[in-house]
C-alpha positions as CSV (number, residue, x, y, z in Angstrom):
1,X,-29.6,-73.2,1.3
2,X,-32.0,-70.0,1.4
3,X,-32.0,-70.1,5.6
4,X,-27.9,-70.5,5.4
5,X,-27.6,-67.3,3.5
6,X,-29.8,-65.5,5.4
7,X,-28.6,-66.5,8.5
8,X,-24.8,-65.5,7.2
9,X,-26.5,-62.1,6.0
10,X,-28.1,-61.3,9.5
11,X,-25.1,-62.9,11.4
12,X,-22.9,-60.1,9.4
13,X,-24.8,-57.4,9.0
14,X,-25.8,-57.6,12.5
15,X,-22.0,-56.5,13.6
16,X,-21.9,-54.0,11.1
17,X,-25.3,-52.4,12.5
18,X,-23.5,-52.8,15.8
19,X,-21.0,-51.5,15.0
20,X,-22.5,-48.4,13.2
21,X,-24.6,-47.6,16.5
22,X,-21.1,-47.6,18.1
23,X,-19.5,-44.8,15.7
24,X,-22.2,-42.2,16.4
25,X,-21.0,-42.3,19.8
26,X,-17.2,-42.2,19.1
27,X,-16.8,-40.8,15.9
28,X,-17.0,-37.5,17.3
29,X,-14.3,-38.1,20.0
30,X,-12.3,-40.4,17.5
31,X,-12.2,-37.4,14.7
32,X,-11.1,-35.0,16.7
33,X,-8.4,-37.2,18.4
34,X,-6.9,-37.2,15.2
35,X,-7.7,-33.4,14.2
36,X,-9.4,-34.1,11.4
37,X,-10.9,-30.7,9.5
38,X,-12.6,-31.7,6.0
39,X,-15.8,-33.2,5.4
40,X,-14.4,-36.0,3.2
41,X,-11.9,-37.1,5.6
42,X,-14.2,-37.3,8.3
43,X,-16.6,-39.6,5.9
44,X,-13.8,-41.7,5.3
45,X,-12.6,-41.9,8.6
46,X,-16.1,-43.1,9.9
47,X,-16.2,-45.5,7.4
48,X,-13.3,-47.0,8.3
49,X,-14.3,-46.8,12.2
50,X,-17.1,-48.6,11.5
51,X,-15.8,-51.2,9.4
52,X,-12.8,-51.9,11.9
53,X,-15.8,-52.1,14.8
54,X,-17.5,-54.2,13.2
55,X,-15.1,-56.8,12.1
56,X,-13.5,-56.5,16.1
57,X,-17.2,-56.8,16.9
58,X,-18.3,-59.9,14.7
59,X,-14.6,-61.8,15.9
60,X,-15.3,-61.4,19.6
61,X,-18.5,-62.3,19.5
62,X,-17.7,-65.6,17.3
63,X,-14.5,-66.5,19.6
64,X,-17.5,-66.4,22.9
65,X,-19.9,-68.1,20.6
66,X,-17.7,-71.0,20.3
67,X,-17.5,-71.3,24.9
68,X,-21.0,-69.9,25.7
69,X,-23.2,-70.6,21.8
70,X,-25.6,-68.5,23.5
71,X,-23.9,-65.5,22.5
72,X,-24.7,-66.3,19.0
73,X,-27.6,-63.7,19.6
74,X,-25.6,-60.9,20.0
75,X,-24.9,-61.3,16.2
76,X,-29.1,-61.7,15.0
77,X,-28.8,-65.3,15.4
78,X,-28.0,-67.9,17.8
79,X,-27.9,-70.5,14.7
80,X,-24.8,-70.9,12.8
81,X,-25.1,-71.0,9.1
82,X,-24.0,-75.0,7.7
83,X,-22.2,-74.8,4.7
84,X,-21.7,-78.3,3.7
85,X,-18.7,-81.2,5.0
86,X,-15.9,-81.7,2.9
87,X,-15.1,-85.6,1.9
88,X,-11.9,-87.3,3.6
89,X,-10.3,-89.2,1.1
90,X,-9.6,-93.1,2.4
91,X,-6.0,-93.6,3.5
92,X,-4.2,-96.7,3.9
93,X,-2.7,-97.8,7.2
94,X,0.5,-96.0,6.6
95,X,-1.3,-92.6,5.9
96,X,-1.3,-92.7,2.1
97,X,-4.1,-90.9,0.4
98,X,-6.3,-93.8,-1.9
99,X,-7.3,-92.7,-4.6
100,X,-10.1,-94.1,-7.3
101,X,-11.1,-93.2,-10.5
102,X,-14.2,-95.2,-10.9
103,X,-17.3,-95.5,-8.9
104,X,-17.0,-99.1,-7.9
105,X,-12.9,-100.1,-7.7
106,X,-13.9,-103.1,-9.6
107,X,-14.8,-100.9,-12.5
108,X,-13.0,-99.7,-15.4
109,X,-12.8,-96.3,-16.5
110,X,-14.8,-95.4,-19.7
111,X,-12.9,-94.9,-22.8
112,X,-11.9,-91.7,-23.5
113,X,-13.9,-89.4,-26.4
114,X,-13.6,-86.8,-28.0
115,X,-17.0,-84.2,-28.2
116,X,-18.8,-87.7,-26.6
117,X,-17.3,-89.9,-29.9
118,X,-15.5,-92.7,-29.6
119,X,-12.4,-92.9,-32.2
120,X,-12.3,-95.5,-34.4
121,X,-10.9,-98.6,-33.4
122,X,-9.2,-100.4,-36.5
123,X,-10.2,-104.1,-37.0
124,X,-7.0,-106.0,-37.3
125,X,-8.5,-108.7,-40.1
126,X,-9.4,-105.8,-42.3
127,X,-6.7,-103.7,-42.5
128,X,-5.2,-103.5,-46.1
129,X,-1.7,-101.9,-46.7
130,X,-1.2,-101.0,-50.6
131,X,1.9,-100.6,-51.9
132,X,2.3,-98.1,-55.0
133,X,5.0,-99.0,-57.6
């Protein structure tokens, strides 16, 4: 679980970083394109370059991953991070989804409780009715 998350961190962060490097050179060019005057709007502005390089960055580089997997170490890592296989349901031969509520179809469900107690099941050769006059 540990290696998965850092392989996802360094497989991200690595476009970003990329992508960062790539700014320095074209922020300048890029900010001045659009006339941009004020220190904040250039901060923004950078931000955003960088953020929109490095998502282009990491999706072109996963898209060539998936032809050449060597390319996976243009993104920190050539291993991909494995985040677990979701279950198929059974289906029947006309497609139908199967579906079980018990462990072993032979099984019965438990009862049903209520905080873990079971509710009282009245026992039929006790049960008194009264009648008041």
């Amino acid at each position: 679980m540990i290696a998965n998350l850092a392989t996802s961190a360094i497989r991200t962060l690595s476009a970003y970083a990329v992508a960062w490097l790539l700014s320095l050179k074209l922020a300048g060019p890029v900010l001045d394109l659009f006339d941009v005057g004020t220190a904040t709007a250039k901060e923004r502005l950078t931000a955003l370059l960088v953020f929109a390089l490095g998502t282009v960055y990491y999706i072109v580089v996963r898209a060539l991953e998936e032809k050449w997997p060597q390319l996976g170490v243009l993104l920190g890592a050539v291993n991909k991070p494995v985040y677990g296989t979701l279950a198929v349901a059974p289906t029947t031969p006309d497609g139908a989804h199967v579906i079980t509520t018990a462990a072993d179809p032979d099984d019965t469900p438990p009862p049903v409780t209520v905080d873990g107690i079971l509710p009282p099941t009245p026992d039929p050769s006790t049960t008194t009715t009264t009648k008041e006059a």
